[in-house]
N, C-alpha and C positions, 0 to 999 in steps of 0.2 A: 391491302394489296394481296397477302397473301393468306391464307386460315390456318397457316403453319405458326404463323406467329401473334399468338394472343397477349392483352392487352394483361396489366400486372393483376389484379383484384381478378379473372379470371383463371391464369395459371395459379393463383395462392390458393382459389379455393379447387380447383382439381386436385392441386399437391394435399392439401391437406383438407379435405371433405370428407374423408373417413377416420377422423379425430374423434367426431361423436361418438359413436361404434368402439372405436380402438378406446375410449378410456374405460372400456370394460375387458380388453384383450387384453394377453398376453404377449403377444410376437405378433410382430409384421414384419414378414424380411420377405431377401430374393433369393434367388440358386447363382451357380457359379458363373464366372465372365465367359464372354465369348471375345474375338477381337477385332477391330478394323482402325485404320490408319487413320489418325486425329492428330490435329495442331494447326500453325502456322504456316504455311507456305508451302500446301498440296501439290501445287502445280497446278494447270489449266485444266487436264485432263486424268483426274484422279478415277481409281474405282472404287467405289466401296462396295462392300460386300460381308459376308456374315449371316449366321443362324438365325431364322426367325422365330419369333416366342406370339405365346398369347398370353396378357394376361389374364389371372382366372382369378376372383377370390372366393377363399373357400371359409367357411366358418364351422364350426363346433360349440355345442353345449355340454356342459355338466350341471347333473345336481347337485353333487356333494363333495368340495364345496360349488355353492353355484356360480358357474363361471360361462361367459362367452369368450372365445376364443376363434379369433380370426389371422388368415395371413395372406396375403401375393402369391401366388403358383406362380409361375411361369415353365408353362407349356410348348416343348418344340411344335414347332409346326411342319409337316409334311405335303404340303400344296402346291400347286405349280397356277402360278397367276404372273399375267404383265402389269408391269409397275409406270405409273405414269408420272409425270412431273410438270413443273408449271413453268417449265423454260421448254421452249421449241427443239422441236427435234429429238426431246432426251427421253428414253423409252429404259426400261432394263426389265426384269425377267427374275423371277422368286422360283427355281427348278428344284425340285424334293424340298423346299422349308430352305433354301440356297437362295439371298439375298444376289444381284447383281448388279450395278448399275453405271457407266463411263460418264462422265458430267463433262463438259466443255467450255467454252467460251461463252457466255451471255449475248444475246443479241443488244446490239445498243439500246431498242428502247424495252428490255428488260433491266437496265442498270439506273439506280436512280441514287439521289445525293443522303447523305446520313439524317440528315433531317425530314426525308420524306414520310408521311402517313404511311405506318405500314411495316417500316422498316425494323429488322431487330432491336433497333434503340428505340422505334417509336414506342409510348407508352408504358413502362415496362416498370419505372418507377426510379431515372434517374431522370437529374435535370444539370440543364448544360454542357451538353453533348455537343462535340465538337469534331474536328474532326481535321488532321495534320499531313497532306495539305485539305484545304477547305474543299476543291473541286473534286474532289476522289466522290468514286460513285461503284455501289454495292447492289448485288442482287440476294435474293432471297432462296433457299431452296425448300421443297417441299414436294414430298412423294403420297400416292395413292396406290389403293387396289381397291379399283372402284371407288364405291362412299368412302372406303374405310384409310386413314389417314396413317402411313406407315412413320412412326415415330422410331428415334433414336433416346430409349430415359434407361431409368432403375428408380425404385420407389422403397422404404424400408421407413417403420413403425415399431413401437416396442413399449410398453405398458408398466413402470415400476412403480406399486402404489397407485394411486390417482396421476401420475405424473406421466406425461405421454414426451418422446423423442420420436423426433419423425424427422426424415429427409426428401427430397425429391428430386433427382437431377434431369436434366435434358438438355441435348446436343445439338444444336444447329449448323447449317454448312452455307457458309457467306463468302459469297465470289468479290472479288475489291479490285479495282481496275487498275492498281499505282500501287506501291509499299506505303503505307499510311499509318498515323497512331488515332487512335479514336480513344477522347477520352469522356467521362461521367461524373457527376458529383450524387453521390447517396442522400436519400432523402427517407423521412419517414415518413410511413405509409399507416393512416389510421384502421380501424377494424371497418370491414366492406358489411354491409346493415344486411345482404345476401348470407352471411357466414351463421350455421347454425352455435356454435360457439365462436367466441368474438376473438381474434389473435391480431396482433399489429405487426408488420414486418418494417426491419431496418434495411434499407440498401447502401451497399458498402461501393464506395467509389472505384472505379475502375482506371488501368490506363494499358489500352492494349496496342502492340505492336503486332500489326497483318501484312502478310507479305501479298507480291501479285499473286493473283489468284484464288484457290480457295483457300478455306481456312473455317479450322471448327470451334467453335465457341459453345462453353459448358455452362451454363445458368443453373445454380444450386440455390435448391432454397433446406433452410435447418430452423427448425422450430425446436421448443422443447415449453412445458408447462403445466397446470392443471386448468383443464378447460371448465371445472366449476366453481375453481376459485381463483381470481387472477387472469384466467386464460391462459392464451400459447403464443409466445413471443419467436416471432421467425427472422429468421436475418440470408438475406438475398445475396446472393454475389453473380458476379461476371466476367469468368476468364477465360483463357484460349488453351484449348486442350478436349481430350478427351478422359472420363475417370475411368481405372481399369472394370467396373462391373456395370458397364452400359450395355442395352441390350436394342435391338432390333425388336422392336413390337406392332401387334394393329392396336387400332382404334382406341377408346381414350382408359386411363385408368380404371376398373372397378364398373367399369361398364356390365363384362360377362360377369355371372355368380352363378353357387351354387346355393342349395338352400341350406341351410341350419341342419344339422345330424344332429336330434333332438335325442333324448334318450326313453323318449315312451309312444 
C-alpha cells in the first residue's frame, strides 16, 4: 500500500548490508539528537517537525597497520523543498533544512483493518497479529521530496575483533481510529539467500497500547557477531515511542558515498 513500509528480509538487509565492509571497520556511529514529539496519543493533528540530515558514508584507508575504516556522517541539510505525503491534502515544507509538516485525520478509504497487505504489521516478521477491538482501522504515513523518501531512523556499527554490533532503528507515524491494543507473536526469521553474509533475526513479541489518533512506533533491529564464523544474529522489536538519537533523513541508508581516502 504504502513504499514506507517494507517487508522484514528487506528492512534486515538495509539495516545491515554494510556488515560486509564493516567487519574490516572500526566505528560506525551517528552525531548528536535532534528532537520531535513521539509516542502514543499525538492527537489528530500533530506537527512534526525537526533538522534535516543526509546521510553520507565516508571511509578511510591505512597502510600501517592496514586497515579500512568506515562511518555514517550525517550531514545538516540547508534546502528548501515541499514535502509530500500519501494521505490527501497533507503537504508541509523543508525551509533552510527546517522539517514541517500538520497531519490530520485520514480520509475513510485511507484507513484500513490490521490485517491489511501493507499495513505496518503486514510482513514484518510477526505472526498473529491481532488487534483489540478487532474493527479498529489504521493508516499508514509516508513523506517524500520528490523520489526521495524522507525517513525518520539512526543507524550505528562498531568493529571489535572480527565481531561486528550494529543497530538500526526507524520510526513510523500510525493514525488508529478508536484506542486499541494491537498485539504480535515473535517468530524466527532464517538468513534471506539475498544477504551477502548470512544473519537470522529473532522477533520479539509485542503488546501495544495506541490511543485515537496518531502514534509513533519505533522498530529496532540489534545484531551483533562474526560474519565469517557463525554470522550475525539480530533480534527485532516493536514498540511505541520514539528513541532520543533519531533523525530526519533523505533517501535510503549508504546510498550517498564518498570514495576511499587512499593513502598513495
Amino acid at each position: 500500500m504504502t513504499r514506507g513500509f517494507g517487508k522484514a528480509p528487506a528492512m534486515r538487509r538495509m539495516a545491515f548490508g554494510l556488515v560486509a565492509a564493516a567487519s574490516l571497520a572500526l566505528v560506525l556511529s551517528g552525531c548528536p539528537t535532534d528532537s520531535n514529539p513521539g509516542g502514543s496519543g499525538l492527537g489528530d493533528t500533530p506537527t512534526l517537525s525537526g533538522r534535516m540530515y543526509e546521510e553520507v558514508m565516508i571511509f578511510g584507508f591505512t597502510l600501517l597497520p592496514p586497515s579500512l575504516n568506515m562511518a555514517i556522517r550525517y550531514d545538516g541539510y540547508n534546502g528548501n523543498h515541499t514535502v509530500t505525503s500519501n494521505l490527501a491534502g497533507r503537504t508541509g515544507t523543508i525551509t533552510d533544512g527546517q522539517l514541517s509538516i500538520q497531519l490530520g485525520i485520514p480520509a475513510d478509504n485511507e484507513l484500513s483493518a490490521v490485517s491489511a497487505t501493507g499495513s505496518v504489521f503486514d510482513g514484518w516478521g510477526w505472526t498473529g497479529v491481532t488487534a483489540n477491538p478487532a474493527d479498529a482501522r489504521f493508516a499508514n504515513l509516508t513523506l517524500n521530496v520528490g523520489d526521495d523518501e524522507v525517513r525518520r531512523v539512526f543507524s550505528s556499527m562498531s568493529v571489535t575483533g572480527m565481531t561486528v554490533n550494529a543497530s538500526y532503528s526507524t520510526v513510523h507515524f500510525v493514525y488508529v481510529d478508536r484506542d486499541v491494543t494491537i498485539r504480535g507473536t515473535g517468530m524466527e526469521l532464517p538468513p534471506d539467500e539475498d544477504d551477502f553474509f548470512p544473519f537470522s533475526t529473532t522477533t520479539e513479541s509485542f503488546d501495544l497500547p495506541l490511543r485515537r489518533g496518531w502514534n509513533a512506533l519505533h522498530i529496532r533491529l540489534e545484531g551483533s557477531g562474526n560474519p565469517f564464523a557463525g554470522g550475525v544474529n539480530a533480534t527485532m522489536t516493536l514498540s511505541v515511542g520514539e528513541p532520543n538519537n533519531i533523525r530526519w533523513v533523505f533517501g535510503d541508508t549508504g546510498l550517498d558515498g564518498e570514495l576511499p581516502n587512499l593513502p598513495f
